[in-house]
N, C-alpha and C positions, 0 to 999 in steps of 0.2 A: 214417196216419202216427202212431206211436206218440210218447207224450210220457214223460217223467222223472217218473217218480209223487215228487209232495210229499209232505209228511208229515202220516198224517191229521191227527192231533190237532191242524197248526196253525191256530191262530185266525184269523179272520179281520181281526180289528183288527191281530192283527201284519203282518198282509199290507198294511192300509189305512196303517199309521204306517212302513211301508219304499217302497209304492211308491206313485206316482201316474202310473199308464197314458194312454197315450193312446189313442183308439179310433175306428179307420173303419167306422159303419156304414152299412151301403149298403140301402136300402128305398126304394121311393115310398111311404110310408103313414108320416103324420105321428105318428098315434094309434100305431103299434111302435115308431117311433125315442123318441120319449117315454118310453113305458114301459121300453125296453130303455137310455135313462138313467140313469132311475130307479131301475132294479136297480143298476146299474154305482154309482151313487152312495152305494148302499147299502153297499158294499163297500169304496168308495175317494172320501170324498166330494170330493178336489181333483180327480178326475180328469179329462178332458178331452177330449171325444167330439164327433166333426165327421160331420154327416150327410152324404151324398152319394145323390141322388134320381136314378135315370138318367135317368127320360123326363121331367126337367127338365134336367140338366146332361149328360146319356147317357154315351156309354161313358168311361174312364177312358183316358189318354194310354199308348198301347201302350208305354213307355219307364216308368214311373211304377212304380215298387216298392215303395211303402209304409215308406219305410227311417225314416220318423220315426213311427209306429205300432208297439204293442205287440200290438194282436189283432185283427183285423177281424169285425164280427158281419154276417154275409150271409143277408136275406130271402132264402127260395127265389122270392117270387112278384115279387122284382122287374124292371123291362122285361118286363109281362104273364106275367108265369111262367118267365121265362130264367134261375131262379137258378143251376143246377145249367151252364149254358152260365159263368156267370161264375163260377162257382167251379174251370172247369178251365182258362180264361182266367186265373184268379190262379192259381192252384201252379203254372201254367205260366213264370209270372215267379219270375225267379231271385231270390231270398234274400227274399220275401214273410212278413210276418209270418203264426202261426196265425190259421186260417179259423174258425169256430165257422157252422155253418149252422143258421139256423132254417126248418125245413119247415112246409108248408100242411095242417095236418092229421097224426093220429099213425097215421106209414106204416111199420112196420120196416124191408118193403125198402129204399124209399129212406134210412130213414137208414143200414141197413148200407152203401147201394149208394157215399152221398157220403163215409161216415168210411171206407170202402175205397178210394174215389180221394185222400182227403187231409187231410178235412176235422177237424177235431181231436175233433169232439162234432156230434151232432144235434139240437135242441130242436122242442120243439113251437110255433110260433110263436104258436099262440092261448092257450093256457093255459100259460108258460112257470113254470119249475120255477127258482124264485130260489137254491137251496142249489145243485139241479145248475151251471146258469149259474155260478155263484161260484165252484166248484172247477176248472171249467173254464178259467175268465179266469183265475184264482190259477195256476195250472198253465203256460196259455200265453203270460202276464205271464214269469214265470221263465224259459222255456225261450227266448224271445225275450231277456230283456236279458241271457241267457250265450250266445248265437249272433251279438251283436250288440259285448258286450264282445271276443270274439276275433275278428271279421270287423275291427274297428277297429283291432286291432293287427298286422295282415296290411299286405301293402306295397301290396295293390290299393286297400283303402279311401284307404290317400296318393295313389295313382294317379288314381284316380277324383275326386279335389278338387281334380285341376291345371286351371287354367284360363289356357290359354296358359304366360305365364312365373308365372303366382301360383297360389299354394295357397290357398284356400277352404275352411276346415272346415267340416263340417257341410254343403257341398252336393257332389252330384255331378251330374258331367258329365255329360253327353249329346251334345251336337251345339253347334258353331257356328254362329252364326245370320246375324254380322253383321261385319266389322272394318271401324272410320273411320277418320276421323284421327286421333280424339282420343280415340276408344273399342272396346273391343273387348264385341260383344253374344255370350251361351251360352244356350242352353235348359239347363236344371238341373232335376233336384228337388232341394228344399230341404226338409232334418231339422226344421228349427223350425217353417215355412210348414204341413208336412205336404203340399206337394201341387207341381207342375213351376212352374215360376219362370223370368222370363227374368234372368239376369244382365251387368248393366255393369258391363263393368269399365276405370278409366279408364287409358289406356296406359301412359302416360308416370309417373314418380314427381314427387310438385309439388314443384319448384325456384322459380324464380321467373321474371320477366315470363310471356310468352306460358304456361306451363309453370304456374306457379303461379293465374293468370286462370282456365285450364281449371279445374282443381283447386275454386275458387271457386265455378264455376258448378255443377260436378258437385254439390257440398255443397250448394248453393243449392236443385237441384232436388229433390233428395231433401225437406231442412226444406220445399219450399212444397207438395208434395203428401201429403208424411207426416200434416200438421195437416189435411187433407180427408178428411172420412166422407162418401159421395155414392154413391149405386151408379150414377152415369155416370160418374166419376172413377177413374182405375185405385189399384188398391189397392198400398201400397209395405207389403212384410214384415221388411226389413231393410237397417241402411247399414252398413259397415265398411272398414277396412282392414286391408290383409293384402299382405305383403310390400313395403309404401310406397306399393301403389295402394288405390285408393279404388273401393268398389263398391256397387250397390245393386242388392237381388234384389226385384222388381216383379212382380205379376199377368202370367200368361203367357194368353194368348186362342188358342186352338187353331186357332179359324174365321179367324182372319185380322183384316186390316183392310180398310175400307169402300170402296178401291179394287176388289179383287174382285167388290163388291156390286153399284157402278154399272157393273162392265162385262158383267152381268148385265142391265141394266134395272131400276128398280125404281119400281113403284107411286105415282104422288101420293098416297097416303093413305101408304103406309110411308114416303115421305121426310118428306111433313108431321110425324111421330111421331119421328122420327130427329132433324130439326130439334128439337122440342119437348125431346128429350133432351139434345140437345145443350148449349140453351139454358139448359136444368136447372141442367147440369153448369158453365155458366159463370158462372151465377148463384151459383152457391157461392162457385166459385174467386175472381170479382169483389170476392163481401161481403170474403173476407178480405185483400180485398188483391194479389189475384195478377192479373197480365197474361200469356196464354199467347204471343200472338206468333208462332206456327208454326202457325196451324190449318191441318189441310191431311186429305182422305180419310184418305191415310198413316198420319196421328198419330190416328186413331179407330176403335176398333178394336170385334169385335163377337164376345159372348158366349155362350158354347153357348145360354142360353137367347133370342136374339138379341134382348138389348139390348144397348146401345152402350156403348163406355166413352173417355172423353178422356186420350189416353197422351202420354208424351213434354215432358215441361217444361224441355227442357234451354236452351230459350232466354227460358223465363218469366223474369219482374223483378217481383219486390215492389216496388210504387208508392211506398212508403218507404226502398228499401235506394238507397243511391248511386248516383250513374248510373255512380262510376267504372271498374265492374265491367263494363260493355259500348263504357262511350266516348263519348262527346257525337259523333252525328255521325252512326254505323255503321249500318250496314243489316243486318239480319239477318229471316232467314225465307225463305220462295220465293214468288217473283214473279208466280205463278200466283193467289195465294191472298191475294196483299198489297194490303194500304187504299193508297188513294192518298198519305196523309202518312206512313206506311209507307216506302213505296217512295221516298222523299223524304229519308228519317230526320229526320222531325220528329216533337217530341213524342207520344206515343199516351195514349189512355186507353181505356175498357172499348169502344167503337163501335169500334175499331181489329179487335178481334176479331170484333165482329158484323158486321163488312165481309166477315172471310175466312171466319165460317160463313155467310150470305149467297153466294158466290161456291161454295161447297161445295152446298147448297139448289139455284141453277141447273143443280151439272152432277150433282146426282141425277136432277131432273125432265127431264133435257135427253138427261144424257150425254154433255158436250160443256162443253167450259170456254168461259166469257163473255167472254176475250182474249188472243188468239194472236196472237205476234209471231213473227219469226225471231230476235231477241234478248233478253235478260232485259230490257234499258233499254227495248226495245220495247214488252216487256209492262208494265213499268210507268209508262210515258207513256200506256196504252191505259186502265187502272187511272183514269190524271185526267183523261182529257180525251174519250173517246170515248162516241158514247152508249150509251143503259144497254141492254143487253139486254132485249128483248120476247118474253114467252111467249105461242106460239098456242092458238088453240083451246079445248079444257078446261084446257087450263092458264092461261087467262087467268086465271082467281078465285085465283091466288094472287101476281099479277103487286103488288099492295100492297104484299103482306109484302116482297115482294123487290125493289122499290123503295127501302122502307123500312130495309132491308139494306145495301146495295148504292150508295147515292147518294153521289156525289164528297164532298160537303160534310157534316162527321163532325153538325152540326146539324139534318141532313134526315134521319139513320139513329135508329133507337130510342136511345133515352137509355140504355137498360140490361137486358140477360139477362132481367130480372123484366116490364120491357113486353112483349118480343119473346113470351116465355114467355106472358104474357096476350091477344096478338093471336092465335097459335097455336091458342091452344085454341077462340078464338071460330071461326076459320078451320076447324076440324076439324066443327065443328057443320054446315056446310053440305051439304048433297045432292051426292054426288060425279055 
């Protein structure tokens, strides 16, 4: 694919004081993406370059088009040498930014063979050529942000950033995921994120009572997970409004969430490490202040490179903000997964939640939830007053922890994320 020849003699400082790129490059090999920085930095030092490793994070979301990316630099030897498989995998996506391939050794054929299917330039990946690379990126920086100013003013790019009855700039659609009551969920990718995004968006415009409450919480959720850095924490990229609704575009997980997982089976050594993450992740949320409230499989979701991440705070409460924002009284959460004073609506503090990861713990190792009623009230009379569930067999050595979990009276359960987190790891030392 031929490019708009620029003009030789321009400089390259001019190019560095007009533009600052953004740049996907795709390598498993730490020691390339480094150096293929370091070039880019050379050139444009604000610029802004996101590695993506496949046989760590693997293939890219078959809807994903790079629309917040100015050039993408693709190792040939990445996923064991499948460069040339993903470089016809990208032109294949419509409106993908220019490809720059760097090859395994200086091959002519192949480089003829890739810049004939699409690819802008071919480099040598071991001894790259800093000027070449430069007039390359210079070249495909240009040809992208005037491919991208008139796709914008086209009536599909407004098409594409309707979500439901709202317009959302800067992300596009893809697919429906979810609609509640109070919210409407989209798979996106997002311009600024650089990568697919789920989007909330909350239904209703805030008026007031019920209408305005929602509104509150929605805001809420966003400030208590925005202030969390935690890689078990889902990551938030952005809050806004747009058209009088309120929306937040959060970490999308390909794989799913952890319901899928247990109905699979899974390992007492992987649930042990699940817990432990989990634990991690609440120990964070805890320090600052936050009560999650809904733990549930559901809400924990699991990472191409499968660790876990804690999603979902729409019913969280900062231990400081007013109760009047949920109500003296109200029950909220599922019943499955709820502490006994929980299910009660009394007071909660940080054990409220190690109750419900606890109750999550049994139906890893079990596959089978610890009480079943034929009613909600059911289930949570069963929560206060029934005995505790007994692991057999090899699963007895972890029957402590989940005691310690699990027990009616919030005084018998660990004091806090940071014990649980330290009984965990002594538990993990043992002889399976």
């Amino acid at each position: 694919m031929a490019l708009p020849a620029g003009p030789a003699t321009r400089p390259l400082a001019a190019a560095s004081a007009n533009l600052a790129p953004r740049v996907l490059i795709v390598t498993d090999h730490t020691e390339l993406a480094r150096a293929l920085e370091h070039h880019i930095s050379i050139v444009w030092s604000d610029a802004e370059c996101r590695i993506h490793a496949p046989l760590i994070s693997g293939r890219l979301h078959s809807a994903f088009t790079a629309v917040g990316y100015d050039a993408v630099l693709l190792d040939g030897r990445s996923e064991r040498g499948r460069g040339e498989e993903w470089l016809e995998n990208f032109l294949y996506r419509s409106g993908f930014p220019p490809v720059i391939y760097l090859a395994p050794g200086d091959d002519p054929a192949l480089a003829a063979r890739v810049v004939k299917r699409g690819a802008v330039d071919c480099l040598v990946r071991e001894r790259i050529d800093h000027r070449r690379l430069a007039s390359s990126m210079r070249d495909a920086v240009q040809r992208r942000r005037q491919e991208l100013a008139l796709w914008r003013t086209g009536s599909q790019a407004e098409q594409l950033s309707r979500f439901g009855p709202v317009k959302i700039l800067g992300h596009r659609f893809v697919r429906e995921l979810a609609v509640g009551g109070t919210s409407m969920v989209y798979l996106a990718e997002s311009e600024r994120a650089g990568e697919m995004v789920v989007l909330k968006v909350l239904r209703d415009a805030p008026e007031t009572g019920d209408q305005h409450t929602q509104f509150s919480r929605f805001l809420q959720e966003y400030e208590l997970i925005s202030k969390i850095r935690h890689p078990n924490v889902v990551r938030i990229f952005d809050l806004g409004i747009a058209d009088d609704h309120a929306y937040i575009a959060m970490e999308y997980f390909q794989r799913g969430d952890l319901r899928g997982r247990i109905a699979k089976g899974i390992e007492p050594q992987l649930a042990l490490q699940y817990l432990a993450q989990m634990a991690a992740a609440l120990q964070m949320v805890h320090e600052v202040g936050v009560l999650h409230r809904d733990l549930k499989p559901g809400n924990i979701m699991e990472r191409a490179d499968g660790s876990l991440a804690l999603i979902d705070f729409g019913l969280a409460k900062h231990t400081e903000v007013n109760i009047e924002i949920t109500g003296t009284g109200e029950i909220f959460g599922t019943p499955y997964y709820m502490s006994p004073e929980q299910g009660h609506g009394k007071e909660l503090d940080e054990r409220s939640d190690l109750y419900s990861l606890g109750v999550i713990y049994y139906e890893m190792l079990t596959g089978k939830k610890p009480f079943l009623a034929p009613t909600p009230m059911g289930v949570i009379y069963l929560h206060g007053n029934a005995p505790r569930p007994v692991l057999a067999g090899e699963l007895s050595v972890y029957q402590p922890v989940l005691d310690k979990l699990i027990a009616i009276d919030p005084a018998q359960r660990f004091a806090s994320a940071s014990e649980l987190v330290t009984a965990a790891s002594r538990i993990e030392a043992v002889p399976a």
